[in-house]
N, C-alpha and C positions, 0 to 999 in steps of 0.2 A: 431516398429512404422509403419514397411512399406513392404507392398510387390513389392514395384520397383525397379529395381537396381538403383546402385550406379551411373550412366552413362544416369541414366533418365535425359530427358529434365526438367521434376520437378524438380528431385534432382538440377539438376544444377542451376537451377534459389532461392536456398536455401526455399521452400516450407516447406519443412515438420521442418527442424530447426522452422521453422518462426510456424506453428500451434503448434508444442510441447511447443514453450516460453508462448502460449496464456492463459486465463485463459477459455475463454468461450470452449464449448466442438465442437470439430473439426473434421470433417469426411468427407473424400476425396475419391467421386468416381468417376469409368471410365465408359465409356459412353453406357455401358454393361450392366451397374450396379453394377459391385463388388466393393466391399470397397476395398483400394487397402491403405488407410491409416488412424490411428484415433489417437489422443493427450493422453498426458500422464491424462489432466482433464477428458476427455471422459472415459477413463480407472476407476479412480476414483468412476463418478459417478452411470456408470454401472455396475460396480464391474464386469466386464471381461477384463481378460489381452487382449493384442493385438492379438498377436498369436489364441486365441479363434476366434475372427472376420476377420483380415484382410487376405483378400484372398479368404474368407469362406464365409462369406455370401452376398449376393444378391439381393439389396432392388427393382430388378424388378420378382424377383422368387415370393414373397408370399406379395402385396401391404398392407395387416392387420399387417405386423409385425411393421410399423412406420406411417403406417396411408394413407390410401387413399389421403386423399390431397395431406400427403406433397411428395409423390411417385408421384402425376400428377405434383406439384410446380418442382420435379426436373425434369420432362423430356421437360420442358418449361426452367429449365435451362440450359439443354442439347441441348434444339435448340438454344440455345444464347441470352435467356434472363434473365438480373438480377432478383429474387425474394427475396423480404422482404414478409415475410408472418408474420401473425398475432399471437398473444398469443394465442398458441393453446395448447391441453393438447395432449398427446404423452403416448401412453399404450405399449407397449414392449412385446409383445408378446412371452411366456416361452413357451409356445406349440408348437410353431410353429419352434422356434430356437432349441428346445430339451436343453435350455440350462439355469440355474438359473442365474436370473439376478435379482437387487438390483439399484434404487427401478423401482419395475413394473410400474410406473406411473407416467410423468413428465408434468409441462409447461414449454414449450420452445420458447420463442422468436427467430427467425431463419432467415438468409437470407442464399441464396443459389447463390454463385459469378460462373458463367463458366470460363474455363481455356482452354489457347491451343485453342483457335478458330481460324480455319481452314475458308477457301475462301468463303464457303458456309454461314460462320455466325454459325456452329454448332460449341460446345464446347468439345474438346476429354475426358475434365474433368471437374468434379463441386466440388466445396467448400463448405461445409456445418458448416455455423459458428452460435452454437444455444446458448442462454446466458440462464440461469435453471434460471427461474423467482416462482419455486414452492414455494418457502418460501412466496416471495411478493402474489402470489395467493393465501396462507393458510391466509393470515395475512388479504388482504381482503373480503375475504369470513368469516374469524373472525368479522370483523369489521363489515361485511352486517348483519352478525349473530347479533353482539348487538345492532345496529343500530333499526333491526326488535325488537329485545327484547324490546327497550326502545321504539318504537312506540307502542307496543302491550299494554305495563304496564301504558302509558299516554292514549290511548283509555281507557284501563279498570279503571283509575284513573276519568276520564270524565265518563265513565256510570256509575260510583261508585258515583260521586258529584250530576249526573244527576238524577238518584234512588234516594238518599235522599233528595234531591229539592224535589222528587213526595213525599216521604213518608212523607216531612215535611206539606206538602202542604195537604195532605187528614189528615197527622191530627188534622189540624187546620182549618176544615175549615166551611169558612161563608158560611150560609144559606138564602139566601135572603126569609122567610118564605111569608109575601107577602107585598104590595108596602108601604114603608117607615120604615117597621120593619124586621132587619135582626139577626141573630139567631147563634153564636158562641158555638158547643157544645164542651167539652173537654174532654179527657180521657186521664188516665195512669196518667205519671211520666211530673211534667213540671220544667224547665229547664232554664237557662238564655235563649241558641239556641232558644227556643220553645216558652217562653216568646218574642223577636225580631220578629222571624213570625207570632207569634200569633198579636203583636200589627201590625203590617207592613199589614198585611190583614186586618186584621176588618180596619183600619181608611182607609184602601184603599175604601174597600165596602162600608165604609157608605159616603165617599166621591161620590161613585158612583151612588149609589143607595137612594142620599140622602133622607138618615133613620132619622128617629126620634126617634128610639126607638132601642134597641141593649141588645138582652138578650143572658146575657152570664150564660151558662148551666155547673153546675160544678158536677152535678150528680156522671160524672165516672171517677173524680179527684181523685188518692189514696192518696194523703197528699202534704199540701201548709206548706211551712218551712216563719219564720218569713219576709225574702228578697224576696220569691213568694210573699207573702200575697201583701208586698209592692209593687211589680211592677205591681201586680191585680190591687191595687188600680190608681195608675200613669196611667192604660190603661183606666180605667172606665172615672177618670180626662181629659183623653186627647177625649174621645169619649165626653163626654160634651162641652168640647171646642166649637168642629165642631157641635155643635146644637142637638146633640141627648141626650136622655135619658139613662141611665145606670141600666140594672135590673139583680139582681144576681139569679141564681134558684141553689137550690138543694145542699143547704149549709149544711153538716153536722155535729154534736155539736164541734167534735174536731178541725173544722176547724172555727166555728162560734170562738169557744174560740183562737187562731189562729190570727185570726181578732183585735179581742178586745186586745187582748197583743201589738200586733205590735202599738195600739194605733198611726193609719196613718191616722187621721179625716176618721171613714167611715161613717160619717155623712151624712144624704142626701144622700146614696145609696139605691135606692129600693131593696131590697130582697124578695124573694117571696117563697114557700113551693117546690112548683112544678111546671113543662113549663106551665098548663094548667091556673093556675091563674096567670102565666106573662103574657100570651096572653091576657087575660080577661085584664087584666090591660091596656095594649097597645087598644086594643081594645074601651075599655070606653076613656083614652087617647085620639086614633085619633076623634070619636066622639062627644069628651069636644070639640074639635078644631075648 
């Protein structure tokens, strides 16, 4: 454990007993800089016996082998002051030692105690007591790791929700064609989703743009199922409500037959061939007015 005699002022104040019972890793040097002692944990975790280091090497010969800082933190313990230093990580240098060590690479929480201080306030010896915090380091750099993951996957969840808001919104959408008659054309596949925004816009616009007239364009509809047809109708219904007219264009026979099955009063809904005579309509319409 030690290259001191037996008849050191160390030894006799029972040191080196006392850092071999510890668990944190212990390294005791003179004010030279040789390691003159290191713990049975130290041993452990560097996978060198003692004899390998103490007496051997010299952490003021080559400052990259433990790290520039903590090479200045101990010569600041060597004039006589205590250093607590910060979670730092600690690279061990095989090159430089010629010697295989396990593992290359620590964090070490570390204070550096002086020893044997002399008139001047300088210390003949320092104590190096470091506690291997590398697990707690992995475990939160794990945790920053998913913490990020889960930020990233709720951003792309939001631009996912945000894109479909847009894609629901262009395809549903109201055309204010000009003042009091506004213009809902549809296409594709519609959908309960699709149905909701569909009504939620148009009775927004014609609230806004108070319409009188609301032609709804079924041209590039590929098939209304008997519960569409019905809530087609419930939209037209609810657009009368609010004082406007309800004009259908571009009904096709399977869907005209569609209509008539669901048997939902389409009583009193204007239909028309194509836009160009719903507008005519609207047209003579606002003019009756």
């Amino acid at each position: 454990m030690t290259a001191l005699s037996e008849d050191s002022p160390l030894a006799s104040l029972g040191v080196f007993e006392l850092i071999d019972a510890m668990p944190e890793l212990c390294s005791l040097y003179r004010e030279d800089g040789l390691l003159m002692a290191v713990n049975r944990a130290n041993e452990r975790m560097v996978g060198l016996s003692r004899e390998a280091l103490v007496g051997r090497f010299n952490l003021f010969d080559d400052d990259r082998v433990i790290g520039v800082e903590r090479v200045a933190a101990y010569r600041r313990a060597f004039a006589g002051e205590l250093q607590v230093l910060p979670v730092m990580q600690v690279e061990l240098r095989t090159d430089t030692l010629g010697l295989e060590l396990r593992p290359p690479v620590l964090w070490l929480e570390t204070t550096l105690v002086p020893l044997r201080r002399r008139a001047d306030g300088r210390a003949a010896y320092v104590l190096g007591v470091s506690r291997d915090v590398t697990a707690l380091m992995d475990a939160r750099r794990e945790i920053k790791v998913q913490r990020e993951t889960i930020a990233a996957l709720d951003a792309a969840h939001r631009e996912i929700a945000a894109q479909r808001a847009t894609i629901q919104a262009l395809s549903t959408p109201v055309i204010e064609v000009w003042e009091g008659v506004v213009m809902l054309p549809l296409l594709g596949h519609l959908d309960d989703a699709r149905f909701e925004t569909m009504s939620a816009s148009l009775l927004a616009a014609v609230t806004r743009a108070r319409a009188r007239f609301v032609v709804i364009d079924l041209t590039g509809v590929a098939a209304l199922g008997g519960a569409s047809v019905g809530q087609l109708v419930g939209v037209i219904r609810a657009v009368r409500l609010l004082g406007a007219r309800g004009l259908l264009v571009g009904i096709r026979p399977e869907l005209a037959q569609a209509m008539v099955a669901a048997q939902l009063g389409i009583e009193g809904i204007s239909v028309y061939a194509d836009l160009r005579q719903a507008l005519r309509a609207c047209i003579r319409g606002s003019a009756a007015e």
